[in-house]
N, C-alpha and C positions, 0 to 999 in steps of 0.2 A: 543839449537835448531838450526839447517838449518836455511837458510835467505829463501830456497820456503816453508818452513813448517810454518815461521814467516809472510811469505806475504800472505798466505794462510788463516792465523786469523785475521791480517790487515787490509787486504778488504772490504771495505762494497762495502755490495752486491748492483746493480742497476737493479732495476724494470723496464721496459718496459711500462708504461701507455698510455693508449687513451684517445684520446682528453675529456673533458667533452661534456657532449652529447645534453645540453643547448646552443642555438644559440646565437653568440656573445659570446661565452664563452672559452677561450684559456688556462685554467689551466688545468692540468693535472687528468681522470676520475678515482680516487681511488678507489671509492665503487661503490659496483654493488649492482642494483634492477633488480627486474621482471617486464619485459615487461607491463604485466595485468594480471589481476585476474586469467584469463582462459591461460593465457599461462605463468607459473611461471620457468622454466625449461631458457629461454630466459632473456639475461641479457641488460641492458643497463649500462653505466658508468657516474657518475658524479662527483665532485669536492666537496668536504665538505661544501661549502656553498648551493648549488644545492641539493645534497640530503638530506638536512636538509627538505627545500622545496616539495619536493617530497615525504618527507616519512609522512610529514604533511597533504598532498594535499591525501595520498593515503587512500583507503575504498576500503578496499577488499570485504568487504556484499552489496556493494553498490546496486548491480541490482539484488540483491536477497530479496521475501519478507521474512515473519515471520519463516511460514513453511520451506523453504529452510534452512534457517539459525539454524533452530530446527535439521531436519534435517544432515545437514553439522555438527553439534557441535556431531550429535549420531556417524557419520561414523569415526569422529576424534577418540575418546575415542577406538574403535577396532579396529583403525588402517588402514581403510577402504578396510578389510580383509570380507567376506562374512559370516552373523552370520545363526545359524538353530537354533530355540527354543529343547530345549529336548522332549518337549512331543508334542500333536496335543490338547490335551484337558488340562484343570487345575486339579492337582489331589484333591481328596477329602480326607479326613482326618479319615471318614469310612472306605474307600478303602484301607488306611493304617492297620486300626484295624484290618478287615478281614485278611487281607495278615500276617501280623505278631502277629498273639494275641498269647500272652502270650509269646512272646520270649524275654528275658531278661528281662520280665513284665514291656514294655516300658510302655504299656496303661493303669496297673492297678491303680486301685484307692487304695486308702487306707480300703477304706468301703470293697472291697471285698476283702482284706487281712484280715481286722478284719472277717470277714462272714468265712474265711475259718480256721482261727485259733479257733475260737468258734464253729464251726462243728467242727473239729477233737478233741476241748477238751470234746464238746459231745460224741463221740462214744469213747473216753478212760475212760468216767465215763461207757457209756454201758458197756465197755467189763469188769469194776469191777463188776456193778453189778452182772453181768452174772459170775462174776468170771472167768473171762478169764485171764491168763498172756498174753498170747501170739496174736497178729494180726493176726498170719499168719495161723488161721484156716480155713478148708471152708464152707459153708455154713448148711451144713449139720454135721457137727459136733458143729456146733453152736449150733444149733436145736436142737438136741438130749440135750444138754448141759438146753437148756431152760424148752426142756420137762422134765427132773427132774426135775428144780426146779420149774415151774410152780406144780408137782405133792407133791412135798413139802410144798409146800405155799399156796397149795388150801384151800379155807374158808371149806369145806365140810369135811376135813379131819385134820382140824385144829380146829372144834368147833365154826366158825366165830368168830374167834381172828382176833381183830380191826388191832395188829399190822403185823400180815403177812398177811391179805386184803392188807394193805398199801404195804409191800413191793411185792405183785402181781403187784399190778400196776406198781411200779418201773419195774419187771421186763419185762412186758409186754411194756412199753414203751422203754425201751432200746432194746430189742428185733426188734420193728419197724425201732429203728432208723438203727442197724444196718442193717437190712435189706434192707433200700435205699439207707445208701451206698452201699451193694453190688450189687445193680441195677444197679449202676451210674457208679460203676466202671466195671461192665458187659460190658453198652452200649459203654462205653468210649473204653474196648478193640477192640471191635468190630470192632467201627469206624476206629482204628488204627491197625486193623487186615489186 
């Protein structure tokens, strides 16, 4: 290496320091503090013995009460950046229900998952009795489907034979049910018509 490239690492560097800022005090002011509370931007300088002193003696909450200091601790945490709440009211938890029901079945219960697997194993026992294969009839072909066999199974034409009274009623009660779901699913288009 060059002897400027050598005296250039050689060098310690020398600082420029102000007096310490303590009277009667002639050592050199290494560290700096702030002025006061309200004006921290403002430095003073003291001597390591001195701001030991001073950092001891210092209470930045000094002239503030509870509130302020509550306060001051909120605007710390955001940086004392200007905060908006998201909404003007608290939301309510109905409010959510309404707005999203049934989407991804955040709100369902378990009760009305069983209620709805037990209705649809009811109307696949209706559409055997009725001897249906197929859902995808409509309502009027049901019907027809029932009026046979209701003409089948009448007590009048059967001799009141105990055991197709019984299955009238089977059919006549599967016949109901179907019939309110396809109410339900009527009303249901509608609404989504």
């Amino acid at each position: 290496m060059s002897k400027k490239i050598k005296s250039l690492f050689n060098n310690k560097k020398e600082f420029l320091y102000k007096n310490c800022n303590k009277e009667n005090c002639h050592k050199p002011g290494k560290f700096k503090a702030p002025r006061s509370p309200d004006n921290l931007k403002k430095y003073i300088w003291f001597c390591e013995e001195h701001i030991r002193e001073y950092n001891k003696s210092w209470n930045y909450c000094k002239n503030m009460n509870q509130k302020e200091i509550e306060q001051h601790i909120k605007q710390d945490v955001v940086g004392w950046r200007p905060t908006w709440s998201f909404s003007y009211r608290t939301p309510n938890i109905t409010d959510f229900k309404k707005i999203f029901s049934n989407y991804f079945n955040f709100f369902s219960n378990k009760k009305d998952k069983y209620k709805k697997t037990k209705r649809k194993s009811e109307i696949q026992k209706a559409f055997k009795i009725l001897k249906i294969n197929n859902e995808f009839y409509s309502l009027k072909e049901i019907d027809i489907k029932y009026k046979k066999l209701v003409k089948k199974y009448h007590p009048d034409k059967n001799n009141g034979n105990k055991k197709h009274e019984e299955t009238l009623k089977k059919i006549n009660q599967a016949f109901t049910i179907i019939k309110k779901s396809f109410s339900k699913k009527i009303s249901l288009s509608n609404l989504n018509g």
